[in-house]
C-alpha positions as CSV (number, residue, x, y, z in Angstrom):
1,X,70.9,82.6,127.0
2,X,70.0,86.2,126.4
3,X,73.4,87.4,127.5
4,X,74.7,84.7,124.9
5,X,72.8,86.3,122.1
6,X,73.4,89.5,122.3
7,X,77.1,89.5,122.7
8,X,77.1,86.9,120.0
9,X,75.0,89.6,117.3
10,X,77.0,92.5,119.1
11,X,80.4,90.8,117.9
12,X,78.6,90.1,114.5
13,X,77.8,93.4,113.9
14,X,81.3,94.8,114.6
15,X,82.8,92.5,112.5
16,X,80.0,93.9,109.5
17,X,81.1,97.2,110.8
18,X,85.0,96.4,110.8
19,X,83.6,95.1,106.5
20,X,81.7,98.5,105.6
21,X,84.6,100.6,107.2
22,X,87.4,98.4,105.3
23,X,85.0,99.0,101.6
24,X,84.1,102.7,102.2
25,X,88.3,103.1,102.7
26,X,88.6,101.1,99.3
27,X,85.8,103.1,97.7
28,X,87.6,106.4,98.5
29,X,90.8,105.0,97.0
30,X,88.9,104.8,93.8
31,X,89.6,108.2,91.2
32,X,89.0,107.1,87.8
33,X,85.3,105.7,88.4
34,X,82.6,108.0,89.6
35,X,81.1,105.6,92.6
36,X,79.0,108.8,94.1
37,X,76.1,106.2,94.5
38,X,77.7,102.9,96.3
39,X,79.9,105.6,98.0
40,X,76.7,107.0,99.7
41,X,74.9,103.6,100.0
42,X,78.0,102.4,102.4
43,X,78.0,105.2,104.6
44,X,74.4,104.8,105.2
45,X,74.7,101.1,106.1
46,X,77.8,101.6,108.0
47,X,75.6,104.3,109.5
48,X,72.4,101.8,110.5
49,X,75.0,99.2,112.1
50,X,76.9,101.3,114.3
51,X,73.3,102.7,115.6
52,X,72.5,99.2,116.1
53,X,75.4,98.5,117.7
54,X,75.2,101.5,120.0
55,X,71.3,100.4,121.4
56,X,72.9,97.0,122.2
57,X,75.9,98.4,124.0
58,X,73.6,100.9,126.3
59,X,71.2,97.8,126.8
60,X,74.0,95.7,128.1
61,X,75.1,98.8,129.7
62,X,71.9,99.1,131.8
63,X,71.7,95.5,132.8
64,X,74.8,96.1,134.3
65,X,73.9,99.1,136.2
66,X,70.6,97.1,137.5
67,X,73.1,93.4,138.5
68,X,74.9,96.2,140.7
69,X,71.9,97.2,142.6
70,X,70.8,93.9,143.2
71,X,74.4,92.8,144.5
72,X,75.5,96.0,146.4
73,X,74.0,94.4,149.7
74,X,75.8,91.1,149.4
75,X,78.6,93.3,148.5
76,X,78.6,95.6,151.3
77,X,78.9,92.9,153.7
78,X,82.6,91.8,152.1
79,X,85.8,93.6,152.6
80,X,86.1,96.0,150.2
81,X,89.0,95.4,147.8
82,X,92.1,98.1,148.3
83,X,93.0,100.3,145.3
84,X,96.7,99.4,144.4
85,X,98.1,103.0,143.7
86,X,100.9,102.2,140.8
87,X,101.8,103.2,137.4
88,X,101.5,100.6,134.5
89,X,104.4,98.1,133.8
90,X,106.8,100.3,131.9
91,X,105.8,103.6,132.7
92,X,107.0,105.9,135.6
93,X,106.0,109.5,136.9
94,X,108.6,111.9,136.9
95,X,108.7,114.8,139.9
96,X,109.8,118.4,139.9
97,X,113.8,117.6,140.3
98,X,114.0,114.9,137.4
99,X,111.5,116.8,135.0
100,X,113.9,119.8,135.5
101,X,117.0,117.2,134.0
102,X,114.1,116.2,130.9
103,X,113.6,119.8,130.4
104,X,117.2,120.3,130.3
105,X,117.7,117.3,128.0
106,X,114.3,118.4,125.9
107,X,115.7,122.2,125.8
108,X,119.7,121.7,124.5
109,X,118.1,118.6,121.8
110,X,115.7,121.7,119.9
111,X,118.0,124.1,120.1
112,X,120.1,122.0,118.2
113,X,117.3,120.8,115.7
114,X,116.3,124.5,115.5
115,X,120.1,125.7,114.7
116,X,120.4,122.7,112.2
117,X,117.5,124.6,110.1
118,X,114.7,122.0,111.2
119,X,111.1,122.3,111.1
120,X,108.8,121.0,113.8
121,X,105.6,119.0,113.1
122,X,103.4,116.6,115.3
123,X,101.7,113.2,114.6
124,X,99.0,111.5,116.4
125,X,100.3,109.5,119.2
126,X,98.3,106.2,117.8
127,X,97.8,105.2,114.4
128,X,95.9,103.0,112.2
129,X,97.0,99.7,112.6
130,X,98.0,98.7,109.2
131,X,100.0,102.0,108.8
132,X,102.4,100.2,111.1
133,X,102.4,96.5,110.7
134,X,104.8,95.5,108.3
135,X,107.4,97.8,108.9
136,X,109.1,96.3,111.6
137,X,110.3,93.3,111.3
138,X,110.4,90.8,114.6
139,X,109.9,93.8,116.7
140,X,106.5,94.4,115.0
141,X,105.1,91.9,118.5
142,X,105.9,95.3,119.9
143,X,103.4,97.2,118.9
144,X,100.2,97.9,121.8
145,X,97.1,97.4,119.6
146,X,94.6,99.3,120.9
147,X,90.2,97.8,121.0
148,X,88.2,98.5,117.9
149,X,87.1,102.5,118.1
150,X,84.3,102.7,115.8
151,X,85.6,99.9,113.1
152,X,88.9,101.4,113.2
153,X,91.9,98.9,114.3
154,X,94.0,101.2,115.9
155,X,97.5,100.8,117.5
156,X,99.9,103.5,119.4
157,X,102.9,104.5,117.9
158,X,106.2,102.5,117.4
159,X,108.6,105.2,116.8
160,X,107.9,108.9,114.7
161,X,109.9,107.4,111.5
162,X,106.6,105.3,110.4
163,X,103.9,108.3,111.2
164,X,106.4,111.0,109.1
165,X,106.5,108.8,106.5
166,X,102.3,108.4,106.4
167,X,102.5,112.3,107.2
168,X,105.0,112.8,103.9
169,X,102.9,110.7,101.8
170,X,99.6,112.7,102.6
171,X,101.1,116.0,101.4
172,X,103.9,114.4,98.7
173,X,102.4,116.7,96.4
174,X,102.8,119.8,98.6
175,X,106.4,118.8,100.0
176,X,109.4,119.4,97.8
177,X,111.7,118.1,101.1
178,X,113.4,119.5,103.9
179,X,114.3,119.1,107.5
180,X,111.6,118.0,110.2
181,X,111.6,117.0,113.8
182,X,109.8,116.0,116.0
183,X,109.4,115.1,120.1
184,X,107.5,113.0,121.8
185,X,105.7,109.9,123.2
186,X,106.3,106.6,121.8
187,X,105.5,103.0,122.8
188,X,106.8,99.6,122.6
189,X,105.3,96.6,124.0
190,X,108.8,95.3,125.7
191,X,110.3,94.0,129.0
192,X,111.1,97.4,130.6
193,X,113.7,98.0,132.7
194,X,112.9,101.5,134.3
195,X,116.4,102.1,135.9
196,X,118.2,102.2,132.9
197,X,115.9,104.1,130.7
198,X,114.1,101.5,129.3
199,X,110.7,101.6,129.3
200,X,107.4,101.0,127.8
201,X,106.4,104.8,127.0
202,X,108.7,106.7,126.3
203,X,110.0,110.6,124.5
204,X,112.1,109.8,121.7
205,X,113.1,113.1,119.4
206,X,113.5,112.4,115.8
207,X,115.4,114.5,113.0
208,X,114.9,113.9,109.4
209,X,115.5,114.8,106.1
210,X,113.4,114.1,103.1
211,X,113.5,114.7,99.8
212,X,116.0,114.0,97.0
213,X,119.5,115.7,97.2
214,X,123.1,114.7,97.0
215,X,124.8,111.7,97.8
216,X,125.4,111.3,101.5
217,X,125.6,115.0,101.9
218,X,121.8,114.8,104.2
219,X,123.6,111.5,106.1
220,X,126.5,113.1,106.9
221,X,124.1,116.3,108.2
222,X,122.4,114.0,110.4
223,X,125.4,112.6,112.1
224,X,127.0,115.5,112.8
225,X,123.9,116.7,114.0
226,X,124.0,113.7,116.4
227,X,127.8,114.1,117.5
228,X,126.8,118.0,118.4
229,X,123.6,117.0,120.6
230,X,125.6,114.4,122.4
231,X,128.7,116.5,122.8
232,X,126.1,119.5,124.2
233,X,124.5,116.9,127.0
234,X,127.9,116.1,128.2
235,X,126.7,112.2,128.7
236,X,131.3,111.8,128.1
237,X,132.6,109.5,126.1
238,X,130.6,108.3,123.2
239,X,130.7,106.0,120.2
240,X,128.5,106.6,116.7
241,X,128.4,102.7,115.6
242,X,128.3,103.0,111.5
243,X,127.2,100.2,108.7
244,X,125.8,100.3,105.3
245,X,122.7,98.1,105.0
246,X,124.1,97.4,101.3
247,X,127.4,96.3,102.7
248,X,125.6,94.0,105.4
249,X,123.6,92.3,102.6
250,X,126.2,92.3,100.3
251,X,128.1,89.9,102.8
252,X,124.6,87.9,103.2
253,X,124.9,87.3,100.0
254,X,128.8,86.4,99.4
255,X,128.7,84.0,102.5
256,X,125.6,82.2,100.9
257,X,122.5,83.1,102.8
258,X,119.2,82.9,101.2
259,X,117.6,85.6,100.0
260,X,114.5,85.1,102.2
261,X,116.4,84.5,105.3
262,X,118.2,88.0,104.8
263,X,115.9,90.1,107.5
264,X,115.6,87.5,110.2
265,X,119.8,86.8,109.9
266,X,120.4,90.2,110.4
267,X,118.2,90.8,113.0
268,X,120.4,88.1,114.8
269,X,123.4,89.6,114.0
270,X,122.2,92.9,115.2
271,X,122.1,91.1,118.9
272,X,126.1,91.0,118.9
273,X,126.3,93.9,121.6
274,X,124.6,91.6,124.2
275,X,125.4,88.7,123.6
276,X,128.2,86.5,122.4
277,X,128.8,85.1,119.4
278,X,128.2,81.5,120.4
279,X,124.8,82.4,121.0
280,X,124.1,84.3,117.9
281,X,125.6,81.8,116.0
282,X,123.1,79.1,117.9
283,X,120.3,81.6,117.1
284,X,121.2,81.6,113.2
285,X,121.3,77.9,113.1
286,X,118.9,76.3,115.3
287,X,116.2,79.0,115.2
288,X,116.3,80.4,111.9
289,X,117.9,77.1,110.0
290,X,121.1,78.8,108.5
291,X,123.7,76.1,107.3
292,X,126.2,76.0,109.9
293,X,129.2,76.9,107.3
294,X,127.3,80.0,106.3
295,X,127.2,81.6,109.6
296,X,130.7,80.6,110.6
297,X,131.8,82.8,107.3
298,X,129.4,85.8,108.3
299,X,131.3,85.5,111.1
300,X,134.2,86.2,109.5
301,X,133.1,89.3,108.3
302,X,131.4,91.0,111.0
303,X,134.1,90.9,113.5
304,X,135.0,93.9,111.3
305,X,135.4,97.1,112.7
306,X,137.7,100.7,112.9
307,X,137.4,103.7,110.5
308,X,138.1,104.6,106.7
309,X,141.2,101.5,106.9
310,X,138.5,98.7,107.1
311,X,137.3,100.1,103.4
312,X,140.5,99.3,102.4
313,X,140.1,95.9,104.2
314,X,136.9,95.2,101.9
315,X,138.3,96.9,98.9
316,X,140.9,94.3,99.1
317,X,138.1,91.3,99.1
318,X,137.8,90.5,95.4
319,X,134.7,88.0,96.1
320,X,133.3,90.5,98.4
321,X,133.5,93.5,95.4
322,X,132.2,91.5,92.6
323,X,129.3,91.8,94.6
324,X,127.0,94.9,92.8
325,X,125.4,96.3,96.1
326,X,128.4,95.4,98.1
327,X,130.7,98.0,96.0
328,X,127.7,100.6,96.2
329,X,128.0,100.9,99.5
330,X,131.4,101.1,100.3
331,X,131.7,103.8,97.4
332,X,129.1,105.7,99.8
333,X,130.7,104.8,102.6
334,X,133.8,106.7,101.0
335,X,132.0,109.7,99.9
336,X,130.9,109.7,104.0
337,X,133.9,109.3,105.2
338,X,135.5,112.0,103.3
339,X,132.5,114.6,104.8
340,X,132.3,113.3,108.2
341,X,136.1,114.3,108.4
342,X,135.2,118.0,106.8
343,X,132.3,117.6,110.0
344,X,135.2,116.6,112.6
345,X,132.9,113.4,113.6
346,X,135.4,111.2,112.8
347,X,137.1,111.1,115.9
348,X,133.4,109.2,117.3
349,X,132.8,107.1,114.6
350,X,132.9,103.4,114.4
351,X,132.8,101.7,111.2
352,X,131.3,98.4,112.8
353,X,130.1,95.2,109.9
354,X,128.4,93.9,113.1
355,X,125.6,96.6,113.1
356,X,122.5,95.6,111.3
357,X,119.2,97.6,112.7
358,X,116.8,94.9,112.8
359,X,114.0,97.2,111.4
360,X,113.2,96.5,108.0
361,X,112.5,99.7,106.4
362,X,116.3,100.8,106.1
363,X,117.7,101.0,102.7
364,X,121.3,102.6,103.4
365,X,123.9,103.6,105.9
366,X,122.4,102.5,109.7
367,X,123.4,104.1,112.7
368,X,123.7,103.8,116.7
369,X,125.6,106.1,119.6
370,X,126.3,104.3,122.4
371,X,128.7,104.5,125.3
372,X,130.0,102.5,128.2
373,X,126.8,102.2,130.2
374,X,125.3,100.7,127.1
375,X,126.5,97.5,127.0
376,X,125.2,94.9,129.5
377,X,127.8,93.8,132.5
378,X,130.8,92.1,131.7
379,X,130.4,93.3,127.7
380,X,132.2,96.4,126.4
381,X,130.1,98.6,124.9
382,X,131.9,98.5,121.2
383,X,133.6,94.7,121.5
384,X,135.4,93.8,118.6
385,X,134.4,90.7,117.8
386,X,136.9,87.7,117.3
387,X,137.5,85.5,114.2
388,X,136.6,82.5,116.3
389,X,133.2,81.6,116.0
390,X,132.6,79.8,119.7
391,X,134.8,82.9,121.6
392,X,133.2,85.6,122.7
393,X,132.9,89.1,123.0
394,X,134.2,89.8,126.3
395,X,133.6,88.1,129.8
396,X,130.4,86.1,130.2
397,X,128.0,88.5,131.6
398,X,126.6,87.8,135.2
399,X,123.8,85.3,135.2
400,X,120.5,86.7,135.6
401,X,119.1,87.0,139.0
402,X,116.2,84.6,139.8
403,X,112.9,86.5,138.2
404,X,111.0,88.5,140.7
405,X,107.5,86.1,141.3
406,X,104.8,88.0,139.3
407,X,102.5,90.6,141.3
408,X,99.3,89.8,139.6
409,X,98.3,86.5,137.5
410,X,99.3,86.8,134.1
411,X,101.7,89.3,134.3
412,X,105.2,88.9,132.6
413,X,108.4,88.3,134.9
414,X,110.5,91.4,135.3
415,X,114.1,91.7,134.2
416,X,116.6,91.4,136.1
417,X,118.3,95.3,135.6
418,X,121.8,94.1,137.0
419,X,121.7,91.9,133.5
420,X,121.0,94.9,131.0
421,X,122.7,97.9,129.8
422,X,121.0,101.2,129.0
423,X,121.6,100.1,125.5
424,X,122.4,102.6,122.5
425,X,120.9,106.5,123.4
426,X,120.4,107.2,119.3
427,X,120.0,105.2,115.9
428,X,118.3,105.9,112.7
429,X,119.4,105.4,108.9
430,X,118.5,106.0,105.3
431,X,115.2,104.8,104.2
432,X,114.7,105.9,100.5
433,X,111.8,103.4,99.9
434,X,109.1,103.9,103.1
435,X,107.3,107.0,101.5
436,X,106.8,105.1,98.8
437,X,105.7,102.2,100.2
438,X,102.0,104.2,101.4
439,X,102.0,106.4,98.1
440,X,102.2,103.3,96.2
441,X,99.3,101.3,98.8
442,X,96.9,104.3,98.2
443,X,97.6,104.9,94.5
444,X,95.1,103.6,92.3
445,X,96.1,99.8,90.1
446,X,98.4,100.8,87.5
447,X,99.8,104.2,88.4
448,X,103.2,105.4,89.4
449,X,103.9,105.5,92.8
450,X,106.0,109.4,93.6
451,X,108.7,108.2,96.1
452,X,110.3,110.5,98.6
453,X,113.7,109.1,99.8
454,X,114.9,109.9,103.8
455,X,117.6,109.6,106.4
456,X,116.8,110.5,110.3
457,X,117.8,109.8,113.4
458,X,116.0,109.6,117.0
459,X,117.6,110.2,120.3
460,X,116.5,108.0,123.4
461,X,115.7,111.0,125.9
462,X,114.7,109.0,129.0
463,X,118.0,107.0,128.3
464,X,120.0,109.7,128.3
465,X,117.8,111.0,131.2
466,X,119.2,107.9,133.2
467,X,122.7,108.8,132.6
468,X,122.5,112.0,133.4
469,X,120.8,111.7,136.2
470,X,123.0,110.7,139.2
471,X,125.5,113.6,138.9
472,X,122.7,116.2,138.0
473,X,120.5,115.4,141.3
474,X,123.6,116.6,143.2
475,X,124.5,119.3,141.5
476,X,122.4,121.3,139.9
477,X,119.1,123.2,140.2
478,X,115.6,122.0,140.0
479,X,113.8,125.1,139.4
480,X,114.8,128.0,137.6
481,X,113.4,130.6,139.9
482,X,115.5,133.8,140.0
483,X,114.1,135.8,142.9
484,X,112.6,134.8,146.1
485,X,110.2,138.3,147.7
486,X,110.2,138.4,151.6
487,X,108.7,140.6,154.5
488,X,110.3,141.1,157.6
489,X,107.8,142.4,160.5
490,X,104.0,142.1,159.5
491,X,103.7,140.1,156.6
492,X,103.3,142.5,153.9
493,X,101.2,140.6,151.4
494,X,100.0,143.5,149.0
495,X,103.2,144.9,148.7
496,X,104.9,141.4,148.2
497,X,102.8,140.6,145.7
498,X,102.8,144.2,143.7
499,X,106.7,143.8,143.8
500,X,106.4,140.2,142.4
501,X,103.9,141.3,139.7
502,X,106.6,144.0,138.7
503,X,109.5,141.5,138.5
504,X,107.6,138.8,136.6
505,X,106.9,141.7,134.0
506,X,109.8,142.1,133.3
507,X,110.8,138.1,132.5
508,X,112.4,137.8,136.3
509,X,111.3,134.4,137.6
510,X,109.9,135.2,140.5
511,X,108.5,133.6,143.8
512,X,106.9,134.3,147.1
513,X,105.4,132.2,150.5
514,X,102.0,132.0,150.1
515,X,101.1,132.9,153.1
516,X,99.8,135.8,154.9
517,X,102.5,136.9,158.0
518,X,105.2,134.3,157.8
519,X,108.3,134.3,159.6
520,X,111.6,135.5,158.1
521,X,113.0,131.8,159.2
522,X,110.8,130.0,157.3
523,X,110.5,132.6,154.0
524,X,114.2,131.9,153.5
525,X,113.8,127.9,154.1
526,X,111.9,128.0,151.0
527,X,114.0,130.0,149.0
528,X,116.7,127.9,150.0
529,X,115.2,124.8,149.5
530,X,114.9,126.0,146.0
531,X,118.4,127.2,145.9
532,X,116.6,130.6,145.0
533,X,120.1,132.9,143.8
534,X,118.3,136.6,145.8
535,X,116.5,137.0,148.1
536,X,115.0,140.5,148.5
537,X,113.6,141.9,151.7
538,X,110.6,144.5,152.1
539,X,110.1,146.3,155.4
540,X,107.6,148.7,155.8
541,X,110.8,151.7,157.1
542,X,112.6,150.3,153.5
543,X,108.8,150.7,151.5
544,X,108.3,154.4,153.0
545,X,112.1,155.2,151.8
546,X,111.6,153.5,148.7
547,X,114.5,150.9,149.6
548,X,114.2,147.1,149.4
549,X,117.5,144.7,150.6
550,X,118.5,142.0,148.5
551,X,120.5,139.4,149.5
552,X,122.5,137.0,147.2
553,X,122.5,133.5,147.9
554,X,125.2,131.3,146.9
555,X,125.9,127.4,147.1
556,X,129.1,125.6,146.5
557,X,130.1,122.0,145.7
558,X,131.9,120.2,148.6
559,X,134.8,117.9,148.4
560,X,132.0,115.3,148.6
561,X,130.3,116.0,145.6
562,X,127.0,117.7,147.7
563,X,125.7,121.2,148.3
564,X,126.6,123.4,151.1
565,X,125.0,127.0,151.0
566,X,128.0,130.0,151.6
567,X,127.8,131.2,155.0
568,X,126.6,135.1,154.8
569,X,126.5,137.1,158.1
570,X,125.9,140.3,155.9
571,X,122.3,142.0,156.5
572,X,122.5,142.4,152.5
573,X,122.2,145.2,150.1
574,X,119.6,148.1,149.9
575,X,118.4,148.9,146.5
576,X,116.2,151.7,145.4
577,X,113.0,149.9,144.2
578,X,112.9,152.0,140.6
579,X,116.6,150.5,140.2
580,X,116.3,146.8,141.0
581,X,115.3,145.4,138.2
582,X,118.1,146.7,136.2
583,X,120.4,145.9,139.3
584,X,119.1,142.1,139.1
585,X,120.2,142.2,135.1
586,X,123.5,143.9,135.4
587,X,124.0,140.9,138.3
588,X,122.8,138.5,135.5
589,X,119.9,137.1,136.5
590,X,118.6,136.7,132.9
591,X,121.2,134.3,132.1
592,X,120.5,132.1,135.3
């Protein structure tokens, strides 16, 4: 009974705490009144709670500790449960070899944000919880809430685009706009599949530009950033998928669909890439009660797609352009068009009316790169969809494997990864109104709201990582050391490591066996193992002549797609020790 009562006033007094935090936050809102007083009298209350809530926690605490005593002897006599050494659903460590392919990947994506004239900022990677509900649409079941810390409801982060916006609407004032990326962790709540990239944490890095400037000049910015980042990663062949959200409601609203129905209709739509149109169609009608007829003339629209022709196509449609926001967007869709081609992105672009970007903060042109791994087997990555609304797509994909029986009770099943694709590597779009959305929640009742309007995009690095992975485990480097320092004869530490202190002064990347007297053997089976490119030799007749012998090692691609080091009989080259390092540069070391 005791137990009872004290978790039943612990949980009453964090819901009083979770009330005093939520009136403090609405008495802070407040400019216009001066509430110094009630201000004060909150925080001290709020104050007296969390103290009692903190004695009750480290009583509970303490009973704790005292059950274990009394049980440890029962306990010693059972077998003591085994640790299971695993990572969380989702999530996966990443060695030396694959974080040299992220760092790659990491390096080539900021050098491109840096060349574009981007500024880098950081966010916390978790939020307050109702900075991100809302924003999302169905994928707002996503979202890992985190446990009450302090009467805060927290949650991690989504994606960047919701924290920049909450960061741009702190400092509005401060901000005339400008270009600002960002790297790093995110977190979705979903089935992972960790083969193909797809995963429950994960590094997603986000360009965007805010602020007010010239029609579609900052879109078209963004997506030839996008084509140059992809085209730089050599993932091949890829696809930019293109829409105008004002065009995709424009058609909702031709074909008849009702107004509140918009979001969750084109959220089904948006599934077109994986599934077939039979299904979608099922989904419209049976899930989200869309009159059969309707969806059979949506799907007349969204088997759409090609380049600047298909604005010609709905130019043409005279029920289609009597629509208002319909004709806005494709007039901005021609205005992109015309400096996408001044860009030379056109060649990758995809005007697709089947892509809708379920998330509900986009206000204009959406966005997606995708390429043949994408798609899920026996789908094409970019199907055209046909008139027909019970054909589909392409072949029927594969039917799922029987789900894996779950390791631990309550668990969810995994997916099958022969039934998925990668899916698309980068998205984003214009959203003019999300700024404005958290300016407007924190202004005070009858004041105007400033607005910032945005367009961004955010690359999938872990997805990428997964497609670049295969060929780049075979063929390149996982370390980037330059030099490898050996002895021959007794060892030589000191002088080893004065001569690797002088190299790594002067930005040579340099490494040595830790060990005292090691064989010559086994010094260069680490520098191989490490594909080190020199190798350079000290002996103590070479130290006394002031001498050391370098020799270059070199590895070459087989017919068979693996590594095979050059065979070298030479006893290698003797350097004057004053003249190696610029030896090493004129060789090009720097530039390894």
């Amino acid at each position: 009974m005791a137990e009872s009562s004290t978790a039943s006033s612990a949980s009453s007094l964090s819901a009083e705490i979770a009330q005093y935090t939520q009136k403090l936050n609405n008495l802070k809102l407040v400019k216009d009144v001066d509430n110094t007083a009630e201000v004060e009298e909150t925080k001290n209350r709020l104050a007296e709670l969390k103290k009692r809530l903190g004695e009750i926690n480290k009583a509970k605490a303490l009973a704790a500790v005292a059950g274990t005593s009394k049980s440890a002897g029962a306990s010693d006599a059972k077998k003591r449960e085994r640790l299971l050494l695993k990572t969380a659903k989702g999530t996966r460590d990443y060695g030396p070899a694959e974080n040299s392919l992220r760092e790659h990947i990491e390096d080539v994506v900021k050098e491109c944000f840096k060349r574009f004239g981007g500024s880098c900022i950081d966010t916390p990677v978790f939020e307050r919880k109702d900075i991100l509900t809302g924003k999302y649409g169905e994928d707002s079941k996503l979202i890992f809430d985190l446990k009450d810390q302090g009467g805060e409801e927290l949650s991690l982060r989504y994606d960047h685009t919701v924290p920049l916006a909450r960061f741009l609407a702190m400092g509005i004032s401060n901000f005339p706009g400008g270009k600002l990326w960002q790297v790093g962790k995110v977190y979705r709540r979903d089935n992972p599949v960790v083969s193909k990239g797809r995963m429950r944490e994960f590094s997603q890095a986000d360009f965007d530009i805010a602020g007010v400037y010239d029609s579609m000049i900052p879109d078209a910015e963004i997506l030839s950033l996008l084509a140059d980042i992809l085209t730089r990663l050599r993932i091949g062949e890829f696809t930019i998928k293109l829409n105008h959200r004002k065009i995709l409601d424009g058609i909702f609203a031709v074909c008849g669909v009702p107004e509140e129905k918009t979001r969750s209709i084109s959220s089904a739509v948006d599934k077109l890439d994986k599934m077939p149109w039979v299904e979608v169609k099922k989904e419209m009608t049976e899930e989200k009660g869309l009159d059969a007829e309707i969806a059979d003339k949506i799907g007349e629209y969204v088997k759409h797609k090609g380049g600047c022709e298909l604005l010609d196509t709905l130019k043409a449609d005279t029920t289609f352009m009597a629509n208002k926001m319909a004709a806005e967007g494709v007039k901005e869709m021609g205005i992109l068009f015309s400096y996408l081609e001044a860009y030379n992105v056109l060649p990758h672009i995809s005007f697709d009316l089947s892509l809708a970007r379920g998330l509900d903060y986009y206000t204009g042109i959406i966005y997606e790169a995708i390429v043949e791994a994408s798609a899920p087997p026996g789908f094409v990555a970019n199907p055209a969809v046909p008139p027909e609304s019970t054909s589909v797509p392409a072949a029927e994909p594969p039917k799922p494997k029987k789900a894996k029986k779950k390791a631990v009770e309550g668990e969810e099943e995994e997916v099958d990864e022969a039934s998925v694709g990668v899916g698309s590597i980068a998205a984003g779009g214009r959203y003019d109104n999300l700024v404005g959305m958290f300016t407007a929640a924190a202004q005070a009742e009858g004041k105007k709201a400033p607005q910032m309007p945005c367009v961004g995009v955010s690359i999938g690095m872990d997805r990428i990582f997964a497609l670049l992975w295969p060929k780049w485990s075979e063929v390149e480097r996982t370390k980037g050391t330059h030099v490898f320092v050996m002895a021959a004869g007794d060892g030589l530490i000191v002088e080893r490591m004065k001569l690797v202190r002088e190299l790594r002064s002067q930005g040579i990347k340099t490494d040595f066996l830790l060990k005292n007297k090691p064989k010559l053997p086994a010094q260069f089976s680490a520098s191989e193992k490490d594909e080190v490119p020199f190798a350079i030799i000290l002996g103590e007749n070479e130290i006394k002549e002031g001498f050391v012998v370098v020799k270059e090692q070199v590895w070459d691609i087989t017919e068979h797609g693996t590594k095979e080091k050059r065979k070298d009989e030479g006893t290698g080259t003797k350097i004057k020790r004053d003249e190696l390092v610029d030896w090493l540069v004129a060789k090009g070391v720097m530039s390894m």
